[in-house]
N, C-alpha and C positions, 0 to 999 in steps of 0.2 A: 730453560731449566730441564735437565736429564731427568733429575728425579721425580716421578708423577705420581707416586703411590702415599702418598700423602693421606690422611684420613680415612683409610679406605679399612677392613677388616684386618691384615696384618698388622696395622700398628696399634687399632685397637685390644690386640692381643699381645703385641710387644710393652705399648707405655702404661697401662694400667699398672701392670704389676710391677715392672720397674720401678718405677713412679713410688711404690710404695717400699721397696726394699732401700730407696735410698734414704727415705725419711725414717724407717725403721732401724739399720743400720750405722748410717752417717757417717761412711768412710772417710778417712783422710784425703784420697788421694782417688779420681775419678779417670778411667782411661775407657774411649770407646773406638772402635775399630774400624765402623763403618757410618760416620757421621751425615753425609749431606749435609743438608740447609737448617738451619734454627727456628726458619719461620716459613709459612704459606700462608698464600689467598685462598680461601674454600671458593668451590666454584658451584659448588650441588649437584655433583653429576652423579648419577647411578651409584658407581664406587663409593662417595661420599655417604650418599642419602643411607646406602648399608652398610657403610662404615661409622664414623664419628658422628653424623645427624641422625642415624636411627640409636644410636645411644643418646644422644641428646632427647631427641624425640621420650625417652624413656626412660627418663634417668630418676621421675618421681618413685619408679615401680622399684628403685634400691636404693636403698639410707645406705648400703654398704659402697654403691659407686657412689652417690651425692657425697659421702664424707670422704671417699678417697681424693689422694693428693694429686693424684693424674683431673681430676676435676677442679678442683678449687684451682689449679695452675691455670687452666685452660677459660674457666670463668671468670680468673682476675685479668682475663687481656679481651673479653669481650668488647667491643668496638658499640653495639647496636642494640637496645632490648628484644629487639624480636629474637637474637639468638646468636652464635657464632658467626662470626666473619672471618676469622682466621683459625690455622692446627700450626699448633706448634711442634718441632721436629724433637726425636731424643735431644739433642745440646740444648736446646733451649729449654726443655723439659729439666734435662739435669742442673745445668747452671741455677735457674731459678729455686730449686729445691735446692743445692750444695751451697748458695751462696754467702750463704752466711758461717760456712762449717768448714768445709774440704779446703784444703791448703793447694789442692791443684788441679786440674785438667788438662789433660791431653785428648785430642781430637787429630784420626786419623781418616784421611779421604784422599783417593787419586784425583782429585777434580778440586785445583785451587781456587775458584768462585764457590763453595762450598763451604774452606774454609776462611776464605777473605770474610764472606757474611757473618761466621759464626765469630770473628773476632771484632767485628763492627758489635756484633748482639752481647759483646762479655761489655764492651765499654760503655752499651748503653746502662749497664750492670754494675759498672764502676769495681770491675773486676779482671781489667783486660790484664792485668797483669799474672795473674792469676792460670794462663790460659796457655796452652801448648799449641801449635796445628801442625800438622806432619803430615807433608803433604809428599807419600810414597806407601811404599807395599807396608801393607800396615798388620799382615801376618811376621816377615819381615822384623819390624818394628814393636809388636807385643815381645815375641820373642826374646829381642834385644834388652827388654825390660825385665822379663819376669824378675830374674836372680834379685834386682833390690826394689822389686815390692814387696810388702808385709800381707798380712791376714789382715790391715786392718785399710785396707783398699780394693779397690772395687774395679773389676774390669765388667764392659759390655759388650759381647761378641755381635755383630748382628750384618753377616754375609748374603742370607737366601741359599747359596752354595757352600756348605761347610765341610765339604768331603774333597771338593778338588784342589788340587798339590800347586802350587806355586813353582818360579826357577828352582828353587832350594829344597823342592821335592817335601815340604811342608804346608800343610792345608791349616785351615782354620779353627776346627775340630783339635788337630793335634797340637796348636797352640794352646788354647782352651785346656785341655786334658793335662799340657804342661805347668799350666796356672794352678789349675784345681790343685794337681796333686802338690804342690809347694804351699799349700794354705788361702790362697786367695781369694776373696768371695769375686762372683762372678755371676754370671746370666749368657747365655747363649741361646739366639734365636733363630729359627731354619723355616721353611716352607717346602711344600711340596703341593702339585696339585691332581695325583693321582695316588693311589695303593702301591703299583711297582715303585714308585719315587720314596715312597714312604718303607717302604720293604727296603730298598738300597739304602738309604736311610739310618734305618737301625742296622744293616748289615755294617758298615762301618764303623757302628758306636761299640760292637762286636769288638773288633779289631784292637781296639785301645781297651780292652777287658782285663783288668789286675787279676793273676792267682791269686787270694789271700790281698786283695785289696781294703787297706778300711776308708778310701775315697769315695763316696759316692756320691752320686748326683742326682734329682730327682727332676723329673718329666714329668708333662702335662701337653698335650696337645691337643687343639680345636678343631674340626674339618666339618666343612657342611655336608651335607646328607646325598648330597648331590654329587660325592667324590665319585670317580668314574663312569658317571651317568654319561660322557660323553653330549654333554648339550653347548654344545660351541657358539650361541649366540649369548652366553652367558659369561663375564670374567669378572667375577666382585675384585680381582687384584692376585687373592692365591685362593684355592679350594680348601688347603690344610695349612694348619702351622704351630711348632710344637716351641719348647723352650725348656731349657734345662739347666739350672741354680745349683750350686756348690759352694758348700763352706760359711751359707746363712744361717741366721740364729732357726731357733723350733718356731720364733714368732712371724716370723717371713716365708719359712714352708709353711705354717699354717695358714696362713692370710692369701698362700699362690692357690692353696687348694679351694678356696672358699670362694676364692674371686674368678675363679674359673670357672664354678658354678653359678655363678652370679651373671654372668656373661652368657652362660648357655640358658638360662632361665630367662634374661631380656629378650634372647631371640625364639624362643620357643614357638610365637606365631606370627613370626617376622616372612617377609617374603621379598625376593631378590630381584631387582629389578621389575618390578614388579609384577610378574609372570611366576617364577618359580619360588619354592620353600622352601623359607630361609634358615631354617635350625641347624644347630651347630650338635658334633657330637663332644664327647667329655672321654678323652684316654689319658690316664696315669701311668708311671710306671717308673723303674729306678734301675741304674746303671752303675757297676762297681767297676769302678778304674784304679 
């Protein structure tokens, strides 16, 4: 399996809020860009323990994560009472939460054992029909889409690299930026694990900036304290990682600002591998495209 970042702090910053925008929301029509696997085995390794087991470990300390729908998913496939045994990946995350509403998904990944899994996980769902896999360049292929999706569908960008250009001289970002601005709600997710990263970054989001735009998008990103500290025996998975929604209701910006703070409040005296301190910072901020 390629993908190993599983449970670790990126996705706890990625599925939470998703998780909740789909249930708030309840688009028709479900398209993600960078799928992987539907399902893992937790192993408990380091990455884990401060990723989705120290949420766990901690999830009495928030009624606002215990009621979120990124949990109740995640504790209806519990296997064992001591605790988790398995994380489940965005598609499965989505599927389970869409299945009874969204009339479609599309699932985009260059790696067809990815999406072979993720259409074995619709049928155990009794939904495989339901289910798109597009297994190619999947900037590409959003693209190819935008013109006949509506506002009332839902894409999820989620690359790590949303700045670099494709053959077609098209990056991820400018996909994204072509969705928003046509009405479409969305979510875009990015990482970096230093300050210049973070800097280059926002220089790009720059780039795609409207005169007189009335598209905007709202940011929120997480990064431990320990950005640029330079301690290399340390990798919880990414250092930062930011995410930026367009074209959701007020009730879903509200709930991304509140659960972000909820997340930086759980790790407040958390510690990272267990050696370093683990607190996460809280940055806001909004982009008019």
């Amino acid at each position: 399996m390629s993908y190993r970042h599983f449970g670790r702090i990126g996705d706890i910053w990625k599925h939470i809020p998703l998780c909740e925008f789909l249930i708030i929301e309840q688009p028709a029509n479900y398209i993600e860009t960078n799928s992987a696997y539907p399902e893992y085995q937790l192993t408990a390794s380091f990455e884990q323990q401060y990723g989705i087991l120290h949420v766990e470990k901690n999830i009495q300390k928030s009624q606002l994560l215990q009621q979120s729908a990124y949990w109740r998913v995640l504790s209806s496939i519990s296997e064992k009472k001591s605790g988790l045994s398995k994380y489940l990946g965005s598609p499965a995350l989505a599927l389970n939460i869409l299945k009874g509403t969204a009339k479609n998904f599309v699932f985009f990944d260059i790696e067809q054992a990815c999406l072979k899994e993720i259409a074995e996980y619709a049928k155990k769902l009794n939904i495989a029909q339901q289910v798109n896999c597009r297994n190619e360049d999947s900037i590409n292929g959003l693209i190819s889409m935008i013109e006949n999706l509506t506002p009332h569908d839902f894409i999820h960008v989620d690359p790590y690299l949303i700045h670099e250009k494709n053959a077609n001289g098209n990056s991820y970002f400018d996909a994204f930026v072509r969705a928003m601005r046509q009405g479409i709600m969305g979510m875009l997710w990015y990482g970096f694990n230093t300050f210049q990263e973070r800097e280059n970054l926002h220089n790009g989001f720059q780039k795609q900036t409207g005169i007189g735009s009335r598209t905007r998008l709202q940011g929120i990103e997480l990064r431990s304290i320990l950005l640029d500290e330079s301690i290399l025996d340390v990798n919880p998975g990414v250092l930062g990682c930011g995410i930026l929604i367009g074209n959701l209701s007020n009730i879903s910006q509200q709930y991304f600002k509140e659960i972000a703070l909820e997340i930086t409040n759980i790790y407040q005296n958390s510690t990272m591998f267990g050696k370093y301190p683990g607190q996460l910072i809280f940055d806001e901020f909004e982009i008019e495209i």
